[in-house]
VMD Tcl script that draws the C-alpha trace (Angstrom):
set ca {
  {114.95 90.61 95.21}
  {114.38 88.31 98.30}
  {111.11 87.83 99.64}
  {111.47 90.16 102.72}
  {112.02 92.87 100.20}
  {109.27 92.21 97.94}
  {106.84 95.28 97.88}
  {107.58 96.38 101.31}
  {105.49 93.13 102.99}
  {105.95 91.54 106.32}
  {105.06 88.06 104.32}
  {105.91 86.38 107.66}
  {103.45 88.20 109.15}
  {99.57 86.82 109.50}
  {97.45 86.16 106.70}
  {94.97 89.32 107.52}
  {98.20 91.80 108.16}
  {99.74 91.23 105.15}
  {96.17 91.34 102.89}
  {95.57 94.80 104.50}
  {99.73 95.02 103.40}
  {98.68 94.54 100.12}
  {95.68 96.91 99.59}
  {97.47 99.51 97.06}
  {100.38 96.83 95.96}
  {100.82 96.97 91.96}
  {100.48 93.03 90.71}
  {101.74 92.78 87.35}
  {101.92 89.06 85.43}
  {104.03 89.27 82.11}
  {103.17 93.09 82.16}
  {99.12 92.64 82.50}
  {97.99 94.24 85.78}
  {96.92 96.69 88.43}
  {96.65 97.99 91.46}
  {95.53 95.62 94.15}
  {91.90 97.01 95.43}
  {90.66 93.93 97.39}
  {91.90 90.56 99.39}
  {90.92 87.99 101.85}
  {92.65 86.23 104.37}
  {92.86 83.02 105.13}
  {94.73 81.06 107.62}
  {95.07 77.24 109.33}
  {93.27 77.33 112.27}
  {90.11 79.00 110.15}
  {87.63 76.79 109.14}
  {87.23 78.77 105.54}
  {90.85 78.20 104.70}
  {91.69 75.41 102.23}
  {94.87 74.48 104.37}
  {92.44 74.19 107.82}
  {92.34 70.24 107.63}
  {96.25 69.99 106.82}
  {98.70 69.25 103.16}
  {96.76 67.83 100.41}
  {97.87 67.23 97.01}
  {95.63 70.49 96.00}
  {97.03 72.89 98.40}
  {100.29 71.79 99.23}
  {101.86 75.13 98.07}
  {99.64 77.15 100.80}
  {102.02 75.47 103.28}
  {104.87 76.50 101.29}
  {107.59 79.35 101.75}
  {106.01 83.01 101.60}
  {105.67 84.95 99.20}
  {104.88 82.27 96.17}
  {101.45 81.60 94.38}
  {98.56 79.21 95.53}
  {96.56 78.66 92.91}
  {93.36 76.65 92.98}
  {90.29 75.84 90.62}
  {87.30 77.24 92.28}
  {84.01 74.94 91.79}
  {85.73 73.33 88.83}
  {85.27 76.95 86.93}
  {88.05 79.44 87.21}
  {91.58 80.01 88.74}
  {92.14 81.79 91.82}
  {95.40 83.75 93.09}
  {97.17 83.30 96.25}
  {100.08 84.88 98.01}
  {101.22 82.31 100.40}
  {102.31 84.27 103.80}
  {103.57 83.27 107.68}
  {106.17 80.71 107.68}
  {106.87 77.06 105.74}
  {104.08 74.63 107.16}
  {102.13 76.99 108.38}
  {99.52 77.33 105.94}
  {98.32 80.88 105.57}
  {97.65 83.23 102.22}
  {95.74 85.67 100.72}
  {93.11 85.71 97.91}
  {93.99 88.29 95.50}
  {90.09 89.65 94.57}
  {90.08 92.78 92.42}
  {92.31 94.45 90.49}
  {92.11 98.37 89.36}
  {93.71 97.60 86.02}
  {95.95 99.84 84.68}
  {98.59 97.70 82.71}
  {97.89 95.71 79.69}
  {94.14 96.58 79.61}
  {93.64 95.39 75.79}
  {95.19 92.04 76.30}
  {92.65 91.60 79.75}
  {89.73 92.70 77.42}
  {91.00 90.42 74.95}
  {91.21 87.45 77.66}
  {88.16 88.13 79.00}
  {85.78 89.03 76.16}
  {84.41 91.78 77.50}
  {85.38 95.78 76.83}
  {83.89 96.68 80.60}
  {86.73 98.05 82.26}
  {84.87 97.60 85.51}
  {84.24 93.93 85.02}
  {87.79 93.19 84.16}
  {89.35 92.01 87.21}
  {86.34 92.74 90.04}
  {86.64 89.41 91.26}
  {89.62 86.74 91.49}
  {88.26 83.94 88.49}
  {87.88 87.32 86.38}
  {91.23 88.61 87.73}
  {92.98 85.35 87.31}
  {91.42 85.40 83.46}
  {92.53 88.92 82.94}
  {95.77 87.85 83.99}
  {96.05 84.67 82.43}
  {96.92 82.87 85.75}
  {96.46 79.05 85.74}
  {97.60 75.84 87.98}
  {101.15 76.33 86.15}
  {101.87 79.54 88.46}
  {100.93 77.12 91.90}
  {104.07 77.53 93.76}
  {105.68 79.83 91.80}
  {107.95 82.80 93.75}
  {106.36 85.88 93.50}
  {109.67 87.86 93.18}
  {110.66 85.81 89.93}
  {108.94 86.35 86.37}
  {106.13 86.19 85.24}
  {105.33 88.04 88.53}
  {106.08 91.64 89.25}
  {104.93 93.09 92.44}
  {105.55 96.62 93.67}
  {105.16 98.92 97.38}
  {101.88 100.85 97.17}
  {102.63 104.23 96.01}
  {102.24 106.66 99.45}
  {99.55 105.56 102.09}
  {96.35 103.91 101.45}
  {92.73 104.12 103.26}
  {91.98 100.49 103.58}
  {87.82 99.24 105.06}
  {87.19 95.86 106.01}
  {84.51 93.53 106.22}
  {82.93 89.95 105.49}
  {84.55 87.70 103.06}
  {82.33 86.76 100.49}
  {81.19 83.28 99.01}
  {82.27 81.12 101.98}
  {79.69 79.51 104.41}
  {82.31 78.74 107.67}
  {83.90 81.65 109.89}
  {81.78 84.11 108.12}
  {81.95 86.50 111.19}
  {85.67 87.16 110.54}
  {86.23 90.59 109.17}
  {89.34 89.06 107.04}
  {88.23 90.95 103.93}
  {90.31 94.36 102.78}
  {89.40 96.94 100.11}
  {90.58 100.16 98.84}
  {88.54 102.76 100.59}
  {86.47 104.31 97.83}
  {87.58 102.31 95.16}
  {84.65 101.59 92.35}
  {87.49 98.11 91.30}
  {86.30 96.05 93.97}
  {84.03 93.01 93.75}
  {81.75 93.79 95.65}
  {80.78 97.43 97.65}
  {81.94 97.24 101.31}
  {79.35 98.43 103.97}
}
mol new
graphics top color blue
foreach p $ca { graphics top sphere $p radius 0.5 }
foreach p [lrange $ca 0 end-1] q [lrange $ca 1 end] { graphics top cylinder $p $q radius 0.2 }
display resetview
């Protein structure tokens, strides 16, 4: 599968077109997954984005070839997923933020010690956990195993609002969820 078939996204497209692409997407890592329920955007010239002051060592896979992982270590804590977008040098992804999960559900409880289906993947370092995502993944094409990504299944309702956690461009409305969806980090208003 080349990466202009992979799950029906425009991955040349801009960051926030193809995280509102991806509301509904399955995401599937060795089997373990879900539907995608939430993302952000993020993109060069925003002052939020990791890639906005150029390559570094730590995110030279953002300004990679769409459709591959950026993965990151957020506040030293836990890994985040990203699905690089736009074209080579650009800089642009997507933060994969909740998960409904619906595949491999004992191995995620497992992972993350907790039997709370809602708590399993409502937020990328517990979706990266779930999903046993780590730096090894950074770079890796998403249409190549581990990963599995599939179309949304029929149209999707999709809100938007604030991304959360940042402190710079927090006026952007780069933040997608499910309409509805009970999966998602955080309630959109």
């Amino acid at each position: 599968m080349t990466e202009k078939q992979l799950a029906g996204i425009d991955w040349h497209a801009d960051a926030h077109q193809v995280a509102r692409q991806l509301i509904g997407a399955t995401l599937l890592l060795d089997g373990v997954g879900g539907r995608i329920v939430e993302t952000e955007a993020y993109d060069r010239a925003d002052p939020a984005s990791h890639s906005f002051a150029g390559p570094t060592e730590r995110n030279l896979a953002m300004f990679g070839p769409p459709a591959h992982a950026y993965v990151y270590l957020s506040h030293g804590i836990h890994w985040c997923l990203n699905f690089v977008c736009r074209e080579a040098g650009h800089g642009a992804g997507v933060l994969i933020r909740a998960l409904e999960p619906v595949s491999g559900i004992e191995r995620m409880m497992l992972r993350r010690g907790s039997a709370d289906l809602r708590k399993l993947c409502s937020g990328p370092g517990k979706l990266a956990q779930a999903l046993a995502v780590t730096r090894a993944l950074n770079g890796a094409a998403l249409a190549a195993a581990p990963f599995v990504l599939l179309a949304p299944a029929g149209a999707v309702d999709v809100v938007t609002g604030a991304r959360i956690g940042i402190s710079k461009a927090v006026e952007m409305p780069w933040r997608f969820g499910l309409a509805g969806s009970p999966w998602v980090s955080r309630p959109f208003r």
